[in-house]
N, C-alpha and C positions, 0 to 999 in steps of 0.2 A: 619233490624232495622230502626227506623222512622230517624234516622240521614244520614243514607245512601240512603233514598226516600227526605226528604229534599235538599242533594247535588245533585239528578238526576234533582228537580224542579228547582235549582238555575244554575249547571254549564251543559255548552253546549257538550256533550261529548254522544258518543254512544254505547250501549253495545253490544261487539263482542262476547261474550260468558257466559256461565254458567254452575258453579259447584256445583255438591251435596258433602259436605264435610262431613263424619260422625263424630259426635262432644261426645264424651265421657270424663268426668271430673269424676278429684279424688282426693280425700281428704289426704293431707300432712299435718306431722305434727311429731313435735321430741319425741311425751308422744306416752303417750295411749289417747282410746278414753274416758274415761274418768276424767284426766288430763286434756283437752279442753274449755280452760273459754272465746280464743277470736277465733271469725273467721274469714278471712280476703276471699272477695269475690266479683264478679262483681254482679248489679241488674240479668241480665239475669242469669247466672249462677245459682244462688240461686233459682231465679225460677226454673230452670230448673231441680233444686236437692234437691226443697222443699220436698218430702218427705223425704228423708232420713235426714234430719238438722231436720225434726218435730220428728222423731223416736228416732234419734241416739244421735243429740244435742241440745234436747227444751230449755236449759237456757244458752246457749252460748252468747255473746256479737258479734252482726253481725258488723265487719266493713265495709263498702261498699267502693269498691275502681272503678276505671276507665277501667280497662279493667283484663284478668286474668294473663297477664304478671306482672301487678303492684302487683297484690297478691301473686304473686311467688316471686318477689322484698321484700316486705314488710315481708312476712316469711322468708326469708333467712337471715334477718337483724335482726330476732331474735334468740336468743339462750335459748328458755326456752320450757317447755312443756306444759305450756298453752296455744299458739299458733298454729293456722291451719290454712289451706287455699285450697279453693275448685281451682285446676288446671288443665292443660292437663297434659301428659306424656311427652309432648316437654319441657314445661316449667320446670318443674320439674327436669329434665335431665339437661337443660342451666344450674339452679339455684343450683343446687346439694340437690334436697327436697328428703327428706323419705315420701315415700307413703305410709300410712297406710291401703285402703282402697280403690280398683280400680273400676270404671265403677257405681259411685254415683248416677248415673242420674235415673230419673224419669223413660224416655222413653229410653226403650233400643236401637230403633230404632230412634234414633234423628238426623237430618240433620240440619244443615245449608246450603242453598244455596247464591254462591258466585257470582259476575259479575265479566267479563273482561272487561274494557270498553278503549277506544280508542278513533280515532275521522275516523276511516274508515267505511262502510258499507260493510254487507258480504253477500256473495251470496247466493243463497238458496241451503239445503244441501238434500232437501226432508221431514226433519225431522227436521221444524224449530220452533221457538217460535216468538213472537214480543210483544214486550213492549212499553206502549203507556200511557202518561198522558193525562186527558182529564180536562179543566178545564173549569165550567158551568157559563156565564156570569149572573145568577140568581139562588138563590136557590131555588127550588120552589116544591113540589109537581108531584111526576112521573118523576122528573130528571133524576133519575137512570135508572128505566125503558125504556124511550125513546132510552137510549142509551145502554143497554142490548138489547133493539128489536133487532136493525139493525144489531146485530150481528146474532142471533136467527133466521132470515129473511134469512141472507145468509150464514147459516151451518156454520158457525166457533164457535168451540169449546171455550170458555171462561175457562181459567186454574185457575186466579188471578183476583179479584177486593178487591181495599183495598181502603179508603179513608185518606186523610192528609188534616189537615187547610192551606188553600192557604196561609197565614202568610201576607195578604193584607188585610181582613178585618174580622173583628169579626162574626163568622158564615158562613165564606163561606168556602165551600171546594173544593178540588178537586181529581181526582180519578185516582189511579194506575191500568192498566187496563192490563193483560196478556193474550195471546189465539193465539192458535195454526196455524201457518200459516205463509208465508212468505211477504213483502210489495209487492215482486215481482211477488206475485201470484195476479192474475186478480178479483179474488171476493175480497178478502182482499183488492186491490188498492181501488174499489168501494165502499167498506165496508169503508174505510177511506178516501174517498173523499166527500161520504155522511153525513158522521160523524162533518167532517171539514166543513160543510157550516151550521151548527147547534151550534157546540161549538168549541172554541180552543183546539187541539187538537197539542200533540207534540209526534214526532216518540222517541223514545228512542234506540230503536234499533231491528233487526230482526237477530237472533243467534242461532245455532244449538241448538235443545233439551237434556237437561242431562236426563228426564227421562219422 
């Protein structure tokens, strides 16, 4: 999520690991599903189980809330049956929700991947990833590319590039950069040593592969 790449640009912290979390939501609620006039949901979430809300509930009233604990919060503080809310089986469980409808989501195969992060370095396990902010003192034409080469140049697999607004100047950005390898390994050192006398470039961390 872009709030969780925002906290990696701004605090000094390094990632020791990552999890593939399988994320399945499901629809609570006291009625039927036709009884359903409001829904209580986080943004993602609702993406996530946009078809079935365009299928099952096209005139329901979406409340957007902050995360899907507060939508388990917010239903259970109701006692009516026109009230639902897209959740986990956790939540549901804590809140005491009736699940009318299990495994809503889009993609049946849907992950979220999570970080550990710390302020330790870990050692290479064989089977590692590394995460790397690269921030380009110019925007300019072929920026990207110059800095896909040198990876391309020295065999390292590219897994993630995602771009964020540096949050310093209007149009500039900077890129979350993932691929496979350890800092500890000798082409990867090179690979970011060459990298680093071109752009600013910040280790995030080097951590076993979940997948």
């Amino acid at each position: 999520m872009s709030q969780t790449l925002d906290s990696l640009i701004e605090f000094n912290v390094k990632v020791m690991k990552e999890y593939l979390l399988p994320i399945r939501h499901n629809l609570a609620c006291w009625g039927k599903l036709e009884d359903i006039e409001v829904l209580y949901s986080h943004n993602l979430t609702l993406s996530q189980c946009e078809k079935f809300v365009r299928l099952y509930l096209p005139k329901v009233e979406i409340h957007e809330t902050s995360s899907n604990a507060i939508s388990a919060i917010e239903l259970s503080n109701k006692n009516d049956k026109i009230y639902a809310a897209l959740v986990s089986k956790f939540a549901a469980d804590v809140y005491n929700l009736r699940i009318l409808k299990k495994d809503v989501q889009d993609e049946k195969l849907n992950f979220t991947r999570f970080f550990v992060v710390g302020n330790k370095d870990v050692l290479p396990t064989g089977k590692d990833r590394t995460s790397i902010l690269v921030s380009p003192s110019l925007n300019k034409p072929g920026v990207l590319y110059s800095i896909v080469k040198l990876f391309y140049d020295a065999g390292i697999d590219l897994t993630k590039i995602e771009s964020r607004p540096s949050k310093k100047k209007m149009g500039e950005y900077v890129f979350f950069i993932d691929f496979k390898g350890h800092i500890k390994e000798k082409k990867v050192s090179q690979t970011l040593k060459e990298l680093s006398s071109i752009f600013a470039v910040k280790v995030l961390g080097s951590y076993p592969r979940a997948y």
